[in-house]
BALOBA-1460 file (C-alpha; in Angstrom, 3 decimals):
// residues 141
<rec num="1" residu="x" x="0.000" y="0.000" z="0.000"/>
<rec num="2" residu="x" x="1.462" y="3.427" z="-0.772"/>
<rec num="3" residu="x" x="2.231" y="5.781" z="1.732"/>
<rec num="4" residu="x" x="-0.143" y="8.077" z="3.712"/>
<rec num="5" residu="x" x="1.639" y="10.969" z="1.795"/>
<rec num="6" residu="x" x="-1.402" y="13.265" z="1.796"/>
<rec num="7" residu="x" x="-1.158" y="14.441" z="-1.633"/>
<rec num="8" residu="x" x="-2.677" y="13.512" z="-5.394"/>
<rec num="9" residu="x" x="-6.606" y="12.210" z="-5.050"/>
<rec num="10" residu="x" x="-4.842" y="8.348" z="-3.683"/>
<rec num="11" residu="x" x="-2.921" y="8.497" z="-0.880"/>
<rec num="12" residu="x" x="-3.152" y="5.218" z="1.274"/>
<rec num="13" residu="x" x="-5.929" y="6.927" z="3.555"/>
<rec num="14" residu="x" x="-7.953" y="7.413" z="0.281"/>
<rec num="15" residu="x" x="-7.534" y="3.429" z="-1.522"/>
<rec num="16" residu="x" x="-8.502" y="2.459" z="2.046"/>
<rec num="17" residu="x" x="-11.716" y="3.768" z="2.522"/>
<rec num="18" residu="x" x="-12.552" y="3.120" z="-0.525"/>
<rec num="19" residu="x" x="-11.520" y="-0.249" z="-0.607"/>
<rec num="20" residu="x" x="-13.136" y="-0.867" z="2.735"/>
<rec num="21" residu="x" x="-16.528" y="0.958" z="1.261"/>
<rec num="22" residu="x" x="-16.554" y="-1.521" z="-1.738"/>
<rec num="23" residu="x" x="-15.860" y="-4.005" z="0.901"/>
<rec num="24" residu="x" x="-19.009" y="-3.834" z="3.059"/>
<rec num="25" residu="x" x="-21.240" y="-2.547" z="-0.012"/>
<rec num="26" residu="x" x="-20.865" y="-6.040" z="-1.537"/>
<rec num="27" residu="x" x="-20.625" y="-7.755" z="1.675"/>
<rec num="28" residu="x" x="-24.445" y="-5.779" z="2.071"/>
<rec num="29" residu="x" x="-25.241" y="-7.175" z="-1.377"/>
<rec num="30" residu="x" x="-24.482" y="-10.793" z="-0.795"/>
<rec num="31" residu="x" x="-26.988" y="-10.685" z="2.544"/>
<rec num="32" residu="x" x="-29.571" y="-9.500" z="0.607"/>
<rec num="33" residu="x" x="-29.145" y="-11.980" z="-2.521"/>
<rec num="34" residu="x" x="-29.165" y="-14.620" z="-0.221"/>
<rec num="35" residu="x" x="-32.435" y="-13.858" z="1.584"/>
<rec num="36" residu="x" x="-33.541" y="-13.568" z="-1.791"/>
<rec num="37" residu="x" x="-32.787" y="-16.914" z="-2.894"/>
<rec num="38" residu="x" x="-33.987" y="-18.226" z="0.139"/>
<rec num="39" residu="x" x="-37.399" y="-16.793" z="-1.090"/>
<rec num="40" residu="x" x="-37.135" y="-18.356" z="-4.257"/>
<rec num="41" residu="x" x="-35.820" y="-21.735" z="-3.293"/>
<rec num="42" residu="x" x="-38.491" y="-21.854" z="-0.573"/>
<rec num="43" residu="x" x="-41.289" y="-21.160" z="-2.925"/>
<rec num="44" residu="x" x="-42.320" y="-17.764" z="-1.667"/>
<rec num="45" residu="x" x="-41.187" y="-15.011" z="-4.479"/>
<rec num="46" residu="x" x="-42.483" y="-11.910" z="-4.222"/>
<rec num="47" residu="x" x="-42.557" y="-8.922" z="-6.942"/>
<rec num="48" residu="x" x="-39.343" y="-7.470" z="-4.994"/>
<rec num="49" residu="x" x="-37.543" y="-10.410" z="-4.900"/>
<rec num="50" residu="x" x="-38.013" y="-11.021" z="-8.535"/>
<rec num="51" residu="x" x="-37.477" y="-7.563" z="-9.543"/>
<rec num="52" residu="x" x="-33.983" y="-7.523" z="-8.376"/>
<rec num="53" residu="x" x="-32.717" y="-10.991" z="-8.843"/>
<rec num="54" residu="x" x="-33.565" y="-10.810" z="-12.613"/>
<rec num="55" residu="x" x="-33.643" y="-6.899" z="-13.107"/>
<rec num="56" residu="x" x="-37.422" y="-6.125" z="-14.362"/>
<rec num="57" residu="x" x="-38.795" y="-3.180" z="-12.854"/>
<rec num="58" residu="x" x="-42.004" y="-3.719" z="-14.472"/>
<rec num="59" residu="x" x="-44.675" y="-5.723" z="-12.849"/>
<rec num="60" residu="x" x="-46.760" y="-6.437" z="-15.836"/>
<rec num="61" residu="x" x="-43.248" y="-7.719" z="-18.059"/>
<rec num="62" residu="x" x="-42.222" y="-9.652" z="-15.053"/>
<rec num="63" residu="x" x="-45.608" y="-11.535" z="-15.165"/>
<rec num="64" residu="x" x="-44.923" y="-12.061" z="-19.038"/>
<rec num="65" residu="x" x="-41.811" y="-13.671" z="-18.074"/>
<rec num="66" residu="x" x="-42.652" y="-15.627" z="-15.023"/>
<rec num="67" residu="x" x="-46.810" y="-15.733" z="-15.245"/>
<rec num="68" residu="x" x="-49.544" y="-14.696" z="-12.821"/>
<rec num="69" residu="x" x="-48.603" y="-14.683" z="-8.795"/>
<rec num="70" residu="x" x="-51.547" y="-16.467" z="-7.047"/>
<rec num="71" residu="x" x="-53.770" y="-14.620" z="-5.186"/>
<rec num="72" residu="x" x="-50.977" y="-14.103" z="-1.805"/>
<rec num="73" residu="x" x="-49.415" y="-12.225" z="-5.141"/>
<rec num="74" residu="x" x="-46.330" y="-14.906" z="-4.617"/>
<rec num="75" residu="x" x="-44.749" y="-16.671" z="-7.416"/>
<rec num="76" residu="x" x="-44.889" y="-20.116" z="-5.974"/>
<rec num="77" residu="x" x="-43.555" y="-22.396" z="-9.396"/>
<rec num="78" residu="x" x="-40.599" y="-19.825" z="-10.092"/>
<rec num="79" residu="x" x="-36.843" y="-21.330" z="-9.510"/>
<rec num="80" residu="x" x="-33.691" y="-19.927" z="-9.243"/>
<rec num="81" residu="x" x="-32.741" y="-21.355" z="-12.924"/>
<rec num="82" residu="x" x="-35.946" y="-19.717" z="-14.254"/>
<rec num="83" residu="x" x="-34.380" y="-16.092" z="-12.491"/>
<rec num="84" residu="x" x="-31.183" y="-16.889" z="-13.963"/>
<rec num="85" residu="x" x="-32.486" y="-17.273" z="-17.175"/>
<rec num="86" residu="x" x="-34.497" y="-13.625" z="-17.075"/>
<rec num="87" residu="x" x="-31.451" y="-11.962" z="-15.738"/>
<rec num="88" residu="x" x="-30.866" y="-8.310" z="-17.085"/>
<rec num="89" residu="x" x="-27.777" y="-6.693" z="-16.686"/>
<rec num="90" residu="x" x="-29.445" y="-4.390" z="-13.965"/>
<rec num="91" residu="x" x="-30.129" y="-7.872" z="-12.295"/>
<rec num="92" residu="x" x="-26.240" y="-8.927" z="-12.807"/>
<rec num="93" residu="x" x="-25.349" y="-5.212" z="-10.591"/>
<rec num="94" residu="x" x="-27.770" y="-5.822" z="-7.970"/>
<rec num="95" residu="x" x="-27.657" y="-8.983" z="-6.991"/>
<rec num="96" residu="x" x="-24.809" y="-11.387" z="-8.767"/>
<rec num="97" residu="x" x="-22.717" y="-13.152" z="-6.064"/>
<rec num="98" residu="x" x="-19.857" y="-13.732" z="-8.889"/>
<rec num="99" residu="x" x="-19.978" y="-9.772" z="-9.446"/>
<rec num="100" residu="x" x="-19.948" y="-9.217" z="-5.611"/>
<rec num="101" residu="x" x="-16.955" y="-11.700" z="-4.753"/>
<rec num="102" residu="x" x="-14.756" y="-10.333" z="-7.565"/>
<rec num="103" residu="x" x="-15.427" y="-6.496" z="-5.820"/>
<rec num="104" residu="x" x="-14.757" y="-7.842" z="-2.465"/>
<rec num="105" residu="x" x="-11.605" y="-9.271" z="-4.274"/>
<rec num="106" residu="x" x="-10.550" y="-6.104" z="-5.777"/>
<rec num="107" residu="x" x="-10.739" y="-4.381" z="-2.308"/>
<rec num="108" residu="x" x="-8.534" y="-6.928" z="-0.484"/>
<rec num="109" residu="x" x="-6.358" y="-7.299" z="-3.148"/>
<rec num="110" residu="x" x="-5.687" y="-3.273" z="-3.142"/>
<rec num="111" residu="x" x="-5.147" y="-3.604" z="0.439"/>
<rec num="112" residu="x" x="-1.811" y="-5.680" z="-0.163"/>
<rec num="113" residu="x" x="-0.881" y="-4.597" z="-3.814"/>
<rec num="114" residu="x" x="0.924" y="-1.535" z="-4.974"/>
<rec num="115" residu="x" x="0.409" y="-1.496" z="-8.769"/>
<rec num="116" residu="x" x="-0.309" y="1.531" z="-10.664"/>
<rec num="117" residu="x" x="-3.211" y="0.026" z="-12.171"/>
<rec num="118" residu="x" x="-4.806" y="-0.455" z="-7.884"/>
<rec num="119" residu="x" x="-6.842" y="2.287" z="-8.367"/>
<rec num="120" residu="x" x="-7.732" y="2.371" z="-10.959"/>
<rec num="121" residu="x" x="-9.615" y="-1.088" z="-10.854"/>
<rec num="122" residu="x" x="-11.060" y="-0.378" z="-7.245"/>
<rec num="123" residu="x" x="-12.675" y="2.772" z="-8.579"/>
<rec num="124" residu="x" x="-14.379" y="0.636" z="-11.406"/>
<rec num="125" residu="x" x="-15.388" y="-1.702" z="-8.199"/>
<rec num="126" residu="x" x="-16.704" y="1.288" z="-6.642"/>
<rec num="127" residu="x" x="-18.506" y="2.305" z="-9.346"/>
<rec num="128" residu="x" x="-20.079" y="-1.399" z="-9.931"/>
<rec num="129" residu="x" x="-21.386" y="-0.821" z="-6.154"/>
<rec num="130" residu="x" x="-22.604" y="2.308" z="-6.885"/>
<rec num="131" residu="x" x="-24.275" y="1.684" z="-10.174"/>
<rec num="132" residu="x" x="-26.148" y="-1.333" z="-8.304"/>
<rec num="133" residu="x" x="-27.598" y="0.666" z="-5.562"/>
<rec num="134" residu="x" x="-28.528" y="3.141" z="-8.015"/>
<rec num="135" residu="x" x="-30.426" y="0.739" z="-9.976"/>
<rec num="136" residu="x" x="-31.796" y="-1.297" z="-6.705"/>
<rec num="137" residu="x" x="-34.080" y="2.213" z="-5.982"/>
<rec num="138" residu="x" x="-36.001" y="2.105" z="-8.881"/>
<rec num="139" residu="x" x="-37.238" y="-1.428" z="-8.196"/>
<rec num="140" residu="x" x="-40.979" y="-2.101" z="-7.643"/>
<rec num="141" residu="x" x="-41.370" y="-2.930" z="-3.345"/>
């Protein structure tokens, strides 16, 4: 890690915050994909679950894609392979554990690293995180 010189926009107190915000942002992620899963696996999907696994903010196109809820307005038949097939890109930021490990990877790996090219990959981390939060506010709740 470079020194804590205190000048130019990365000085070691800079990479680490960031890399520790990129950190916990996709640690955040992963906790909230997996209680999402667990709704799927378990048979109890609702329109927010489905929304961000696969991406579709629309209600009405996510019932194209997956049919009618019942009447509890739960998608009971829908499986984690049928989600993974509907996946958007905006589903891929929000909630894709591969996406989310390989952040959390960057942001160790510029904790122990000194390569010119450190920051500028944990910024494009960063901005994965950020792009994915972004996106998870425009989802239907």
């Amino acid at each position: 890690m470079p020194a804590m010189s205190g000048y130019g926009p990365f000085d070691g107190f800079t990479l680490m915050a960031i890399a520790l915000a990129v950190f916990l942002s996709a640690l955040v992620s992963l906790i909230g994909t997996s209680g999402r899963k667990r709704n799927i696996a378990l048979g109890e999907a609702q329109v927010g679950d489905l929304a961000e696994m696969t991406g579709i903010r629309d209600p009405k196109r996510l019932q194209e894609v997956f049919g009618p809820p019942d009447m509890g307005r739960v998608w009971r038949s829908v499986t984690l392979l049928d989600v993974r097939r509907a996946r958007t890109p905006e589903g891929w930021l929000m909630s894709s554990d591969l996406v989310d490990y390989a952040c959390m990877a960057v942001a160790a790996l510029s904790l122990f690293v000194s390569h010119r090219l450190i920051p500028a990959v944990l910024l494009l981390a960063l901005g994965i995180q950020v792009a994915g939060w972004i996106v998870s506010t425009r989802l239907p709740r």
